[in-house]
TORKOL-4160 file (C-alpha; in steps of 0.2 Angstrom, whole numbers, padded with zeros to 4 digits, m for minus):
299
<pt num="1" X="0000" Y="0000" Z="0000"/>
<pt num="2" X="0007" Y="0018" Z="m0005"/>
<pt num="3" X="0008" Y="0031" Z="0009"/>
<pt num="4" X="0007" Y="0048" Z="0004"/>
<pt num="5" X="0014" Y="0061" Z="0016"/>
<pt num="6" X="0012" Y="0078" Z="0011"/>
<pt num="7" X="0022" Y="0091" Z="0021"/>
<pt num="8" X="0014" Y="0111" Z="0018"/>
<pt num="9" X="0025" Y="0125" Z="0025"/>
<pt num="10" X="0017" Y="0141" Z="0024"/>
<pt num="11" X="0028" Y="0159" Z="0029"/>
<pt num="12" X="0014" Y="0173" Z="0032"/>
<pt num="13" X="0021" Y="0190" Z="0032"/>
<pt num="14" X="0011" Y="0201" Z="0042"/>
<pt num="15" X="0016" Y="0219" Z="0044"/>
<pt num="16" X="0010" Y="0229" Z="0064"/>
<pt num="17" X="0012" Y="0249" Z="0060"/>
<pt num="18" X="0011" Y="0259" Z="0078"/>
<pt num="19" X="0006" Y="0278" Z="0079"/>
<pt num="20" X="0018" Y="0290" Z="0082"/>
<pt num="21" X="0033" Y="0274" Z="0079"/>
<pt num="22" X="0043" Y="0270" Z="0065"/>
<pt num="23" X="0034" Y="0256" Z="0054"/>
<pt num="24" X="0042" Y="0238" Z="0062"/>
<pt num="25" X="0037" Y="0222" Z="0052"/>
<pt num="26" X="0037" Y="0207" Z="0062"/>
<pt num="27" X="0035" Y="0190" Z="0054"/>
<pt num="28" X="0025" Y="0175" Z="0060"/>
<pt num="29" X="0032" Y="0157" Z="0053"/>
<pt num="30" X="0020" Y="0143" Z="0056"/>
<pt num="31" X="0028" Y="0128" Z="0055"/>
<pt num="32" X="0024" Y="0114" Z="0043"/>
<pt num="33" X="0014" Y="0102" Z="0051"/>
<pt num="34" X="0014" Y="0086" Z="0044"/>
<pt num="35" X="m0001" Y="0078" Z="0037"/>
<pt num="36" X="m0003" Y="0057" Z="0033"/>
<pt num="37" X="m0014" Y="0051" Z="0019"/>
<pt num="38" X="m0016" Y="0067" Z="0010"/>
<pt num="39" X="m0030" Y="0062" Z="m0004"/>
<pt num="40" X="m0021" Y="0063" Z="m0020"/>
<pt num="41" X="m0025" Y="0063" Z="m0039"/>
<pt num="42" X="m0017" Y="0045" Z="m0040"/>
<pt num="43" X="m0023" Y="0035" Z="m0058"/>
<pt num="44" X="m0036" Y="0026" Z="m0048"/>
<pt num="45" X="m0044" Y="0041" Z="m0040"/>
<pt num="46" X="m0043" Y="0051" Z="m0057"/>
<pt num="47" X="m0061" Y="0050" Z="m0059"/>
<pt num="48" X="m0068" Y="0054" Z="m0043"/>
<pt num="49" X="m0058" Y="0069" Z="m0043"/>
<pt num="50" X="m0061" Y="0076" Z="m0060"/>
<pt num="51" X="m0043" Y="0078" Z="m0061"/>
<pt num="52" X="m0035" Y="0073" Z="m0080"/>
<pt num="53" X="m0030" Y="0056" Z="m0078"/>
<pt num="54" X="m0011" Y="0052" Z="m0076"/>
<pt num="55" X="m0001" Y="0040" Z="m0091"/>
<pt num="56" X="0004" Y="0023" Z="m0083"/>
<pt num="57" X="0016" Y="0023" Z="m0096"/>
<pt num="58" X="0025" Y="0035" Z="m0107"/>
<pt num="59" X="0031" Y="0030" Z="m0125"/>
<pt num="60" X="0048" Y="0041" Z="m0131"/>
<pt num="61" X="0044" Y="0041" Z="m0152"/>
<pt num="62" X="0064" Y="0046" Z="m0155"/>
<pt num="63" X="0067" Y="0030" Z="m0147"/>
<pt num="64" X="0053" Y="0018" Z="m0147"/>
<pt num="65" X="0048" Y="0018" Z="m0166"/>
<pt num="66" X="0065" Y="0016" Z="m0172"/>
<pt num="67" X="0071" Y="0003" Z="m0159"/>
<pt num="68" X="0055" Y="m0009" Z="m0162"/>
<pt num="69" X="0054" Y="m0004" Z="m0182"/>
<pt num="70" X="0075" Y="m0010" Z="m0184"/>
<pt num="71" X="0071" Y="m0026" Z="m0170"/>
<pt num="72" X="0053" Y="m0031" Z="m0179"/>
<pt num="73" X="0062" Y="m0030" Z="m0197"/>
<pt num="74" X="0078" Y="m0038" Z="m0193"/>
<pt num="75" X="0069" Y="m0054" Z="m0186"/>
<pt num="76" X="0057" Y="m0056" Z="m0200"/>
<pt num="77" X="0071" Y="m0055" Z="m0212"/>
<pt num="78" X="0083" Y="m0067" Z="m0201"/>
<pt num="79" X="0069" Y="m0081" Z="m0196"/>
<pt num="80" X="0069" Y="m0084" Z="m0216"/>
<pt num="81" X="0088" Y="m0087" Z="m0216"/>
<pt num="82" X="0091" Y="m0096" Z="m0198"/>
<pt num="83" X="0077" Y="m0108" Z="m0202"/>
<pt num="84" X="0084" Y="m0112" Z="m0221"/>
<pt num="85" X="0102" Y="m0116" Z="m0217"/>
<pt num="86" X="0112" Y="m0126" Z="m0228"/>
<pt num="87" X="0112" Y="m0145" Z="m0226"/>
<pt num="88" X="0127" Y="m0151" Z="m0215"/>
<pt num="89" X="0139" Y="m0161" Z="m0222"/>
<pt num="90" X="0136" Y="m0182" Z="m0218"/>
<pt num="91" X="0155" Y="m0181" Z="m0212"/>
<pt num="92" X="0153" Y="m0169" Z="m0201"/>
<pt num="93" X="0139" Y="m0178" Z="m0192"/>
<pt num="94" X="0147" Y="m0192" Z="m0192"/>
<pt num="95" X="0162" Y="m0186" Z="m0183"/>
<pt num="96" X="0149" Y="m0176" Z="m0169"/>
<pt num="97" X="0158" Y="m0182" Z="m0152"/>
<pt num="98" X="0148" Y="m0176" Z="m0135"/>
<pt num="99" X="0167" Y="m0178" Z="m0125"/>
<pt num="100" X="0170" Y="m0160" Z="m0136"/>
<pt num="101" X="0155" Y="m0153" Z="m0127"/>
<pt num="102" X="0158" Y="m0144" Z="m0109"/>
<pt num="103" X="0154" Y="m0152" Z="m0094"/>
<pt num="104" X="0139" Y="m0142" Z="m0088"/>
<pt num="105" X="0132" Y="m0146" Z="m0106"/>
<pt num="106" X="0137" Y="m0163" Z="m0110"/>
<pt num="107" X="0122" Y="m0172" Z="m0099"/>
<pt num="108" X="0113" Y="m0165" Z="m0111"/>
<pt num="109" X="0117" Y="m0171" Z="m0127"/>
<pt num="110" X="0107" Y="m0185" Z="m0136"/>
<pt num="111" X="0093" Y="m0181" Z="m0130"/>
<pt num="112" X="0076" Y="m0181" Z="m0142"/>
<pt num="113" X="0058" Y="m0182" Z="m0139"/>
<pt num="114" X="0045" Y="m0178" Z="m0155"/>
<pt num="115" X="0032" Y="m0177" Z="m0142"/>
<pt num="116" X="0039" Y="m0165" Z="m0131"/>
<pt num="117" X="0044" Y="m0153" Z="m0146"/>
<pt num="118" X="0026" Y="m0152" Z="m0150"/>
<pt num="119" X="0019" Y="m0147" Z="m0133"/>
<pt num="120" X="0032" Y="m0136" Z="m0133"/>
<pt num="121" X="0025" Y="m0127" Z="m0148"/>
<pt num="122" X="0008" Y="m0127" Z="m0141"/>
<pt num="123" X="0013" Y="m0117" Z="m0127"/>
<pt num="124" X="0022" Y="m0106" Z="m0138"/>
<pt num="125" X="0008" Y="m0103" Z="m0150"/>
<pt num="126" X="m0003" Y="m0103" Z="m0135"/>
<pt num="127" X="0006" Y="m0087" Z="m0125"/>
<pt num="128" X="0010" Y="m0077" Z="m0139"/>
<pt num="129" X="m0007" Y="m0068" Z="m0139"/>
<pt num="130" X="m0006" Y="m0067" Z="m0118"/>
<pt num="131" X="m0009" Y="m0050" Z="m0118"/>
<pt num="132" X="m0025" Y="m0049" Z="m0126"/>
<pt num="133" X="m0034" Y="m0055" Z="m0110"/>
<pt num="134" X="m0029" Y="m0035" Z="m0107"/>
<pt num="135" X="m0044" Y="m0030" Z="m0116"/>
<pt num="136" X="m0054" Y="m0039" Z="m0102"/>
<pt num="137" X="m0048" Y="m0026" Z="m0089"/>
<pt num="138" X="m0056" Y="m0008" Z="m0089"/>
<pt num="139" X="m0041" Y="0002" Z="m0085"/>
<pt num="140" X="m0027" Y="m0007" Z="m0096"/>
<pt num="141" X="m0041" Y="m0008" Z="m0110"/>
<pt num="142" X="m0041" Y="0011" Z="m0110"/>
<pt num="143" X="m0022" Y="0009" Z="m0115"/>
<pt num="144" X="m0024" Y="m0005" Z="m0125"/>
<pt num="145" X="m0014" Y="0003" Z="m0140"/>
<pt num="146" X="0000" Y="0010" Z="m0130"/>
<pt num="147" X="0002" Y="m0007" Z="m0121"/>
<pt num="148" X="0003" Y="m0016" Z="m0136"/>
<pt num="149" X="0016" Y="m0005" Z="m0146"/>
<pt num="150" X="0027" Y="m0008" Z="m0128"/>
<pt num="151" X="0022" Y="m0028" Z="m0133"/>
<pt num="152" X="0027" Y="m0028" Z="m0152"/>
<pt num="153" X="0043" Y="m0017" Z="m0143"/>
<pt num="154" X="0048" Y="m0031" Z="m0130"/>
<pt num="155" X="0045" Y="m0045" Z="m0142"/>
<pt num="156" X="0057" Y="m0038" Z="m0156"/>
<pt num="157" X="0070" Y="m0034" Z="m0144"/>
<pt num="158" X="0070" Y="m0053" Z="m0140"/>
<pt num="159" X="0068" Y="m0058" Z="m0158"/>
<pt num="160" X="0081" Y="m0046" Z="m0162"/>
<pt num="161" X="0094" Y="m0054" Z="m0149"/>
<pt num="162" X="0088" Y="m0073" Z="m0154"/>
<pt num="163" X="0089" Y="m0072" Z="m0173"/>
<pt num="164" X="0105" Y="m0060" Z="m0172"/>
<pt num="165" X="0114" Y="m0077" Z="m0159"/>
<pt num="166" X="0105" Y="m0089" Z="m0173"/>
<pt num="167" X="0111" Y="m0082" Z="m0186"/>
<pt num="168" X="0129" Y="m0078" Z="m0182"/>
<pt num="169" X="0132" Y="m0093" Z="m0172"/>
<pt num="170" X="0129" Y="m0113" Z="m0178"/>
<pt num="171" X="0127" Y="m0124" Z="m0164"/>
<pt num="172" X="0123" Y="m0139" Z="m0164"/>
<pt num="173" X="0105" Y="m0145" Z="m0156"/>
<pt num="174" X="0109" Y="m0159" Z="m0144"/>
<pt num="175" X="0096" Y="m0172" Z="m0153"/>
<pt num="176" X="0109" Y="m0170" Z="m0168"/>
<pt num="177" X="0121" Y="m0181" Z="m0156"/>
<pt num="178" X="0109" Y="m0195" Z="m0156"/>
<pt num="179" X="0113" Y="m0208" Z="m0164"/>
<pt num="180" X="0097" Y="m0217" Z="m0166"/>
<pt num="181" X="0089" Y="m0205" Z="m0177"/>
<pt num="182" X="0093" Y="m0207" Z="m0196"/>
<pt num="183" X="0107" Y="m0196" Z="m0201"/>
<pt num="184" X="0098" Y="m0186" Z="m0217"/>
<pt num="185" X="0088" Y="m0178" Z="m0202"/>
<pt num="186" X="0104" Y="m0174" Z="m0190"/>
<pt num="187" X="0111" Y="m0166" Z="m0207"/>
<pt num="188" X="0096" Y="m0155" Z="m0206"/>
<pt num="189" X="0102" Y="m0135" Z="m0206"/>
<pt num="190" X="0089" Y="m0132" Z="m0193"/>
<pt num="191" X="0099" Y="m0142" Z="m0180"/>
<pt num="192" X="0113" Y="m0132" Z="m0179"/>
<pt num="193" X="0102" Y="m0118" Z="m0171"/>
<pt num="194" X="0103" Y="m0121" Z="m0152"/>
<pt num="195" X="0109" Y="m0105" Z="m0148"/>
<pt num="196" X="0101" Y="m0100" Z="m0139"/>
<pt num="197" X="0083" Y="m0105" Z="m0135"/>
<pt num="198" X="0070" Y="m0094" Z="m0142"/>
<pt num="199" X="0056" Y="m0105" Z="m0140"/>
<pt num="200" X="0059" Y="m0102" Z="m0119"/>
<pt num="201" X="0065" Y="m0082" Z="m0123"/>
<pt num="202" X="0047" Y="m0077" Z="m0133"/>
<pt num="203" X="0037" Y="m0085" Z="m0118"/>
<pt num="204" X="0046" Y="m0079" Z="m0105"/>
<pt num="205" X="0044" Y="m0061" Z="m0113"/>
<pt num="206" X="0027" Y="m0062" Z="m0117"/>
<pt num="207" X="0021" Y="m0069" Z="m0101"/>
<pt num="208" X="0033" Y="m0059" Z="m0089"/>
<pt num="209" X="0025" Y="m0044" Z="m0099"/>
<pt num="210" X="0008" Y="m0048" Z="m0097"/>
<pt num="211" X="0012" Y="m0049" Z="m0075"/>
<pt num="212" X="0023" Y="m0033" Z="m0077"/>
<pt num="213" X="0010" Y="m0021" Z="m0085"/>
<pt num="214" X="m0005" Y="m0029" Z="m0072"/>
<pt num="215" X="0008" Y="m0025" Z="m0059"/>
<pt num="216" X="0010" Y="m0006" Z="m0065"/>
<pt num="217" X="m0010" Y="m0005" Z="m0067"/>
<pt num="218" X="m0013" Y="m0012" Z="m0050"/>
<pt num="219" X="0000" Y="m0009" Z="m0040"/>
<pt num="220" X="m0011" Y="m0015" Z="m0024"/>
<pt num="221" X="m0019" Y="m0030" Z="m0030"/>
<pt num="222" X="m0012" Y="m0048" Z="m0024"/>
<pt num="223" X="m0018" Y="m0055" Z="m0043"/>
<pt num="224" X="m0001" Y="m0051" Z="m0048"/>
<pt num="225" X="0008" Y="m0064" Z="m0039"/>
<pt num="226" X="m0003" Y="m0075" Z="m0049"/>
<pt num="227" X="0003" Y="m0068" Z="m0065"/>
<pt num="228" X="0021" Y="m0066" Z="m0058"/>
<pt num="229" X="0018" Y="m0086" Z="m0055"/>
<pt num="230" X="0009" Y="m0092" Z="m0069"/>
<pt num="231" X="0025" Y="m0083" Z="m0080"/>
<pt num="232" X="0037" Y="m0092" Z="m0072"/>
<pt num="233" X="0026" Y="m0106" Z="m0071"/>
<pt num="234" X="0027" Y="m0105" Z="m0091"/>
<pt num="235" X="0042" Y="m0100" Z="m0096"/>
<pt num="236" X="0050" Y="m0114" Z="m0084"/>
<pt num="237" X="0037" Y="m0129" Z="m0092"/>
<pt num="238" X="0044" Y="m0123" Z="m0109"/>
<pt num="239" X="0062" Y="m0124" Z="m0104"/>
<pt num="240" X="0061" Y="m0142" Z="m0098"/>
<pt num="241" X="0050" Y="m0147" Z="m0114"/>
<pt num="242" X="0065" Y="m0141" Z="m0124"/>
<pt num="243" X="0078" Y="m0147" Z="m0116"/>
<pt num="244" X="0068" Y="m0165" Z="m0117"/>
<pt num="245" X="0066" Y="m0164" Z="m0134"/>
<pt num="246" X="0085" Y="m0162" Z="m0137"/>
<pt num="247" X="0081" Y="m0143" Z="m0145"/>
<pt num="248" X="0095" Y="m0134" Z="m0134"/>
<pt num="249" X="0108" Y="m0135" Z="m0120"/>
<pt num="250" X="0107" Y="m0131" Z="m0104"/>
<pt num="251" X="0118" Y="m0113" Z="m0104"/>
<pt num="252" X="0107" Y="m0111" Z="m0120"/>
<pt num="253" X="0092" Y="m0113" Z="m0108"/>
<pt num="254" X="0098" Y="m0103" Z="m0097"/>
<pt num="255" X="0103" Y="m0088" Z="m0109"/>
<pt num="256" X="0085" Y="m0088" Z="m0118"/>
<pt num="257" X="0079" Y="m0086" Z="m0101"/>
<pt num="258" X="0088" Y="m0071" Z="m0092"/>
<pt num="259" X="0084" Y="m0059" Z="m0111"/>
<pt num="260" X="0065" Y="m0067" Z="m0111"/>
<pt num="261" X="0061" Y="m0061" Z="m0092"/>
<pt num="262" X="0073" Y="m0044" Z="m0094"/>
<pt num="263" X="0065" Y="m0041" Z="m0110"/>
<pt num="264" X="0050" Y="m0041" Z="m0104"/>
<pt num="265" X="0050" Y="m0035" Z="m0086"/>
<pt num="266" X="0061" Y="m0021" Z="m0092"/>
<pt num="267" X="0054" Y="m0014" Z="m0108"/>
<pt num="268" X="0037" Y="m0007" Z="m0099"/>
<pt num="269" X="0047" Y="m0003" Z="m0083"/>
<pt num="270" X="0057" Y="0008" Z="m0093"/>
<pt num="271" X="0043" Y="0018" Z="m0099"/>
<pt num="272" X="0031" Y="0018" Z="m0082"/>
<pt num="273" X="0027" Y="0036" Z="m0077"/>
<pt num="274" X="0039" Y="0041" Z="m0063"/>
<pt num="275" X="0024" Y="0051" Z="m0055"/>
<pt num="276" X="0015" Y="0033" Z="m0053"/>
<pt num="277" X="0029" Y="0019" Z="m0054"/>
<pt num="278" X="0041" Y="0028" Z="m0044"/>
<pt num="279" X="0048" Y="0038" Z="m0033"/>
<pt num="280" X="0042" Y="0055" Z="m0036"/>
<pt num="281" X="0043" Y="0072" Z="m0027"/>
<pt num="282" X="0031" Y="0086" Z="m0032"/>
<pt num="283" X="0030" Y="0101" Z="m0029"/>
<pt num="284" X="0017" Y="0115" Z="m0029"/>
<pt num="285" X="0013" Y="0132" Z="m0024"/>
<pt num="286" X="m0001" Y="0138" Z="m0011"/>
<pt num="287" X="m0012" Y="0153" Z="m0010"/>
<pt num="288" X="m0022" Y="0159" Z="0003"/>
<pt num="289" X="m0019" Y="0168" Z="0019"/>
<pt num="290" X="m0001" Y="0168" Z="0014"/>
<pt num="291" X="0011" Y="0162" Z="0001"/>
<pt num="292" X="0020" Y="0144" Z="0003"/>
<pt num="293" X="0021" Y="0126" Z="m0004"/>
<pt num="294" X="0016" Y="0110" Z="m0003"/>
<pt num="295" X="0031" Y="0096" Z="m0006"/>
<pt num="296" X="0024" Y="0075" Z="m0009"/>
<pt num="297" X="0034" Y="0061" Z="m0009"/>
<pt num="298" X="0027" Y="0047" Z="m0015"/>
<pt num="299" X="0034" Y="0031" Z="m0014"/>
């Protein structure tokens, strides 16, 4: 629960003039006295107060526009080129030896599982439109078109980082060290795209996003440890379906991870209204018997 503490001094200049004496001003200082739960045009009370209502979130068009329209472009053009990889070489298959993998990874390799790939997939088709339940809240519905801009923003930062490690880097998936499966699929170009795991980075963004903004429009409300949950909840069901279907290695886990939840926790973070989300100080002036101000913190 915020506390609001509002602290008003006020310096009143009164000025005594005596008959038959020179003119002597004295001056009376009331002290600031300070006040607890001082009512305040916070978003929620906006209404009652007839006060304008106060931006969760601000967007920066310099930034934003560029940062999503280079991230958004850049993936679309990569997912083409990552997922179309040249055959590899049957030699080079052949030769695949999991002693050359690091320790931490190693446990890893061989792993496969067509059934755990495609649940996988569901849940990564299935979170992708997460914050459209958004629409089903009255005050985030009011910024539905802001808060979607900030989730196109988040996602092609993420797909920015993922395709830019895809594309770069060839890894190979750790089902290609299984020899069980017939070698014209472990030659596949798409296995040498574990680094690092996009599947787990997308879900972690998009449903660390959605708990984020419900957090920054209800600040108060206990629900958000239920979408705080139900993202981790998510994104870690999604790591252990890839890693069991052989798709990455741990530390590519790992990585996919860390940029999914930072991406998007930070990306609406990052643009909250520091009069709402943060600490803020404000100041205004006071008219009445007297000149002074009124200074609130809110935090």
């Amino acid at each position: 629960m915020q506390r609001v503490y509002s602290f008003c001094a006020a310096l009143l200049l009164s000025f005594n003039c005596f008959a038959q004496t020179e003119a002597q001003p004295s001056i009376n200082l009331i002290a600031a006295v300070p006040v607890e739960n001082i009512s305040l045009a916070l978003p929620e009370e906006s209404a009652k107060t007839g006060l304008p209502k106060e931006e969760v979130y601000k967007l920066k068009p310099k930034v934003d526009i560029p940062v999503t329209a280079v991230g958004t472009a850049w993936s679309l053009y990569a997912f083409t080129k990552i997922y179309s990889k040249d055959d590899s070489p049957v030699e080079d298959i052949r030769a695949l030896d999991k002693n050359n993998i690091n320790g931490f990874d190693r446990w890893a390799a061989g792993k496969s599982s067509d059934k755990a790939d495609a649940q996988s997939n569901i849940l990564f088709y299935g979170v992708m439109p997460l914050p459209i339940v958004f629409l089903a809240d009255k005050k985030i519905r009011q910024d539905f078109g802001k808060v979607s801009f900030l989730y196109l923003e988040a996602m092609s930062i993420t797909g920015l980082l993922y395709t830019g490690s895809t594309y770069f880097v060839d890894r190979y998936r750790p089902e290609t060290y299984n020899t069980n499966i017939p070698a014209e699929y472990r030659t596949s170009g798409n296995l040498r795209n574990a680094f690092f795991a996009g599947h787990v980075a997308l879900v972690a963004t998009s449903s660390f996003f959605a708990a984020q903004v419900y957090n920054d429009y209800h600040p108060d409300s206990k629900l958000k440890y239920v979408f705080y949950g139900a993202a981790g909840a998510a994104t870690i069901t999604t790591a252990y379906l890839r890693h069991i279907a052989g798709k990455h290695f741990p530390t590519d886990i790992l990585l996919g991870t860390a940029i999914g939840t930072a991406s998007g926790i930070l990306v609406p973070r990052l643009h909250r209204n520091v009069n709402i989300g943060g600490n803020a100080l404000r100041i205004s002036p006071r008219i009445g018997n007297g000149y002074g101000f009124s200074a609130v913190y809110q935090f």
